[in-house]
C-alpha positions in Angstrom: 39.5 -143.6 60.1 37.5 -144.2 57.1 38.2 -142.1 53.4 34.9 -140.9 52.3 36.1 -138.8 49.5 39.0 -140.5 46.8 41.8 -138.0 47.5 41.2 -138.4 51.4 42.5 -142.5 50.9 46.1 -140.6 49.6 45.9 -137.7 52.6 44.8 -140.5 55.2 47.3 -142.9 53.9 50.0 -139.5 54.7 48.8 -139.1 58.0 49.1 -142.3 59.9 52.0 -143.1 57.7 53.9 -140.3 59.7 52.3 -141.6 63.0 53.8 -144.8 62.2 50.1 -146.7 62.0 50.5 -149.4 60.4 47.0 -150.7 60.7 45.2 -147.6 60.1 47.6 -147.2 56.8 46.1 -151.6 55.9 42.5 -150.6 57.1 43.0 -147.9 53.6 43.5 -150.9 51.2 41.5 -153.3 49.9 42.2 -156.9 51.3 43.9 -157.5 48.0 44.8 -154.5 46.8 48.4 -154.2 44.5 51.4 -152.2 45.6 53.9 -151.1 43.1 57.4 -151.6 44.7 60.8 -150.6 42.5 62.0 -151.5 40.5 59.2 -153.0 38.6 57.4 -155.3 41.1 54.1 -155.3 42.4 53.3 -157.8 46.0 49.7 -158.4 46.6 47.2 -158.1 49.5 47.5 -156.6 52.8 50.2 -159.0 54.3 52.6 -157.9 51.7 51.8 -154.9 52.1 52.8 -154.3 55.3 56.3 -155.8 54.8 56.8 -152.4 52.4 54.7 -150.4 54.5 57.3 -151.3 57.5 60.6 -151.1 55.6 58.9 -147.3 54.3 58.3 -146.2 58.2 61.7 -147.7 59.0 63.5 -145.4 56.9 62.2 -141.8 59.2 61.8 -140.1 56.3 59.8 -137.3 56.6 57.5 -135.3 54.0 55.5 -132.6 52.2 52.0 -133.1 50.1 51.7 -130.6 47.6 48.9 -131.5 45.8 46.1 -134.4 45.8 43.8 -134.8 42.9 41.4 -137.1 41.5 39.2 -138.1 38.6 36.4 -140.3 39.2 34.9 -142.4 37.1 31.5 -141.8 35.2 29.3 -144.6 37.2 31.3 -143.3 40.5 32.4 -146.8 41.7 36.2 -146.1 41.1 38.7 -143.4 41.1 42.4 -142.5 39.9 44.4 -140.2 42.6 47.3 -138.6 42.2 49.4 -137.0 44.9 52.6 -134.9 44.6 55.3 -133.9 47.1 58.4 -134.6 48.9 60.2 -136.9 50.8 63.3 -136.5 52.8 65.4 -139.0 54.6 69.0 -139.3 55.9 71.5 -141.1 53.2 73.8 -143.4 54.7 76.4 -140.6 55.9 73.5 -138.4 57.6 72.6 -136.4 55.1 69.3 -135.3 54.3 68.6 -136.2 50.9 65.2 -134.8 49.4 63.4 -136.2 46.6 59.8 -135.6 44.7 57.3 -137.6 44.0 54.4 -138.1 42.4 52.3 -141.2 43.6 48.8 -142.6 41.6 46.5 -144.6 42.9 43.2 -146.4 41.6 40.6 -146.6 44.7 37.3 -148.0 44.7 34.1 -146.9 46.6 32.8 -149.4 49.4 29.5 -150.6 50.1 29.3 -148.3 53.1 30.5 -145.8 50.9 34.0 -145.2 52.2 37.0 -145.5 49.7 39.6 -148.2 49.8 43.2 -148.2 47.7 42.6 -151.1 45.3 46.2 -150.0 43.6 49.1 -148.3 44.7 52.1 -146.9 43.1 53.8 -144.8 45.3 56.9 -143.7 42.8 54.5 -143.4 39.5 56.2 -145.7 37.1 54.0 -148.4 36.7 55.7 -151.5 36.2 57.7 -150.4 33.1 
């Protein structure tokens, strides 16, 4: 399921992330799109991806969007997303622990006109 509209990559990227869909969740990002991963690391293109996409769906956490926005840029070939909610998983005694977050994105508009993650950084931070 293609994004045709920048905030629909991060809503998309939501959905099949809580199905589990791995491939649906790679089909969003370019074939060698960047993935920030903490503390301060990025791993490129879709294999490496995966690998943190996996350990993420591993975890069971489950989650709230509160808010996707975007800016897009003046000539319309890219845009920068930003989606805030929370997430909520179990610590290692059970307990559900709930954090927010705030996740940006750059994503760039397709040939066909759908829109793919080019960068993804799901706390925020950047790579400070």
């Amino acid at each position: 399921m293609p994004a045709y509209k920048p905030e629909e990559c991060d809503l998309l990227l939501y959905e099949v992330m809580e199905a589990g869909d791995l491939d649906s969740a790679l089909d969003l990002y370019e074939p060698e799109a960047v993935f920030i991963v903490p503390p301060g690391k990025a791993v490129t293109g879709r294999a490496a991806i995966r690998e943190v996409l996996d350990g993420m769906t591993s975890t069971q956490a489950t989650g709230k969007l509160d808010s996707v926005t975007s800016v897009t840029s003046a000539d319309g070939s890219l845009a920068f997303t930003r989606t805030k909610g929370t997430s909520t998983l179990p610590d290692a005694d059970g307990n559900l622990i709930t954090t927010h977050f705030h996740s940006v994105e750059v994503v760039r508009k397709q040939p066909d006109g759908t829109w793919r993650i080019v960068i993804d950084d799901p706390g925020g931070e950047g790579l400070g």
